[in-house]
C-alpha positions as CSV (number, residue, x, y, z in Angstrom):
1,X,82.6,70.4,94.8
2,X,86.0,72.0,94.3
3,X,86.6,75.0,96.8
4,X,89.0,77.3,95.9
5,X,91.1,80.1,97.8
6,X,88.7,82.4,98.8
7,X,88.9,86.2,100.9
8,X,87.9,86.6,104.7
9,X,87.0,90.5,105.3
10,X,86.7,92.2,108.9
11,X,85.0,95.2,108.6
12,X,84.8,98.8,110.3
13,X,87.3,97.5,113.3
14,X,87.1,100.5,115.3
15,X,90.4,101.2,117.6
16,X,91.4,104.3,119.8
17,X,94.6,105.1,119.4
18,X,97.6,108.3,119.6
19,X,97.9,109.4,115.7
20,X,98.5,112.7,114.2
21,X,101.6,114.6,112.6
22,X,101.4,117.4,115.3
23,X,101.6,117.0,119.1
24,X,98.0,119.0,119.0
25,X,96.6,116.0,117.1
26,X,98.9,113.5,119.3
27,X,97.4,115.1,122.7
28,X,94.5,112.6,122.4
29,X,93.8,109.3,121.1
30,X,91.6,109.2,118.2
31,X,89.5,106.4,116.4
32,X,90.2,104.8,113.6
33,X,88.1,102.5,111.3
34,X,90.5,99.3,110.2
35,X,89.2,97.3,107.4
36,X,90.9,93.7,106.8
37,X,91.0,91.4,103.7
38,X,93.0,88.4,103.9
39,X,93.1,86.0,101.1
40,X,93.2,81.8,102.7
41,X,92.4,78.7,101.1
42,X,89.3,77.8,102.5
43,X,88.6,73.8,101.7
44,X,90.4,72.8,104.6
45,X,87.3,74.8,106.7
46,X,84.9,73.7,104.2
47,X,85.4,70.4,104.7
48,X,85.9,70.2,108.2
49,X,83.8,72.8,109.4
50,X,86.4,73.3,112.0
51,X,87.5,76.8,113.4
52,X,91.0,75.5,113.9
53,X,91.3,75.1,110.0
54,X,90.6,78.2,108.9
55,X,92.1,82.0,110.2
56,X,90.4,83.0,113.5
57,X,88.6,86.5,113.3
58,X,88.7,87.0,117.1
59,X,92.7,86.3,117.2
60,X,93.6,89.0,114.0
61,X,91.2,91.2,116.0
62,X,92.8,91.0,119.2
63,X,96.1,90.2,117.4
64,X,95.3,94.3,115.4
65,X,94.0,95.4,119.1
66,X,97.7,94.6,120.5
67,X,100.1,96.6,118.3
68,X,97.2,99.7,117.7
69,X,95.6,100.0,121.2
70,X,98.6,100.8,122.7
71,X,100.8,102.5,119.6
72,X,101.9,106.4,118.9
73,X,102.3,107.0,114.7
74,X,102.8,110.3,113.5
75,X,101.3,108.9,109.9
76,X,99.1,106.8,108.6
77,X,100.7,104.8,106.7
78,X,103.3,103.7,109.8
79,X,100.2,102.4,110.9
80,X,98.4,100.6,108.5
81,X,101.8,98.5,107.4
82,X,102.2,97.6,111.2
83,X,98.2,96.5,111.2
84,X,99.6,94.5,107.9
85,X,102.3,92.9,109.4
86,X,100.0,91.6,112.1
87,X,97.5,90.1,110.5
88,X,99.8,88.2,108.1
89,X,101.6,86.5,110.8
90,X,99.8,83.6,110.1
91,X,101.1,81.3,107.2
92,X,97.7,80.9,106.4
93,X,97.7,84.0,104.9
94,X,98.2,83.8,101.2
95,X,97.6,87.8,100.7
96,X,95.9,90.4,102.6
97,X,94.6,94.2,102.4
98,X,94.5,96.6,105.3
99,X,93.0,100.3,105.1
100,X,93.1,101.9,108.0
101,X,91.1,105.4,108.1
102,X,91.2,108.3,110.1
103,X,87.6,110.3,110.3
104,X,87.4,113.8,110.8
105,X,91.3,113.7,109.9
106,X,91.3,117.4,107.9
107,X,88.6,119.9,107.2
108,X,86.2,119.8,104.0
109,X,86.7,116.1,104.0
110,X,84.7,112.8,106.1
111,X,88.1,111.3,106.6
112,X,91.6,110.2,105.1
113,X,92.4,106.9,104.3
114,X,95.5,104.5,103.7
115,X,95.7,101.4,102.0
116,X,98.8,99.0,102.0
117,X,98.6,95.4,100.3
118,X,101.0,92.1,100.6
119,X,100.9,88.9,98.6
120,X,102.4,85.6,100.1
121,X,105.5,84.5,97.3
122,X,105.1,80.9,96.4
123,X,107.7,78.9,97.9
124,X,109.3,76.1,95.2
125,X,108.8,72.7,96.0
């Protein structure tokens, strides 16, 4: 059997960190709820059944924790392509998703999401 690229999604990563477009909202680190697709050709896994072939969930975790944990972004979207540009530090990484959401982020709604996308260009042979 044949196994072709295939998507590996972390869900509901929960982070605390400094976001808001005023100092009021800025005064406090708030959650926010990261959700990662990345797209990877799986065989080499498959096959093996080897964690060093495929992407390591616990390394884009604590690879998402490093640049979020610590960060100040007055907007959302600062933040989700930074959360992008982490997780697709590994070649591996043929395309990837992030949306990052901010709950409770204005009044009359459950939250405000952002959602920034990448796809890996073919390189010629």
């Amino acid at each position: 059997m044949r196994v072709r690229p295939g998507t590996i999604h972390i869900s509901r990563l929960v982070i605390e960190t400094t976001l808001g477009a005023t100092a009021a909202e800025r005064a406090a680190p708030q959650q926010v709820e990261i959700a990662i697709t990345m797209d990877v050709d799986l065989a080499p896994a498959a096959t093996t059944d080897r964690l060093a072939d495929t992407i390591d969930y616990t390394t884009v975790r604590d690879r998402v924790l490093a640049v979020v944990a610590g960060a100040s972004h007055h907007l959302l979207e600062s933040l989700a392509v930074v959360v992008l540009n982490a997780v697709i530090d590994d070649a591996r990484v043929l395309g990837a998703r992030v949306c990052v959401t901010k709950p409770r982020a204005m009044r009359l709604a459950d939250a405000v999401s952002v959602s920034v996308s990448w796809q890996r260009t073919p390189t010629a042979p």
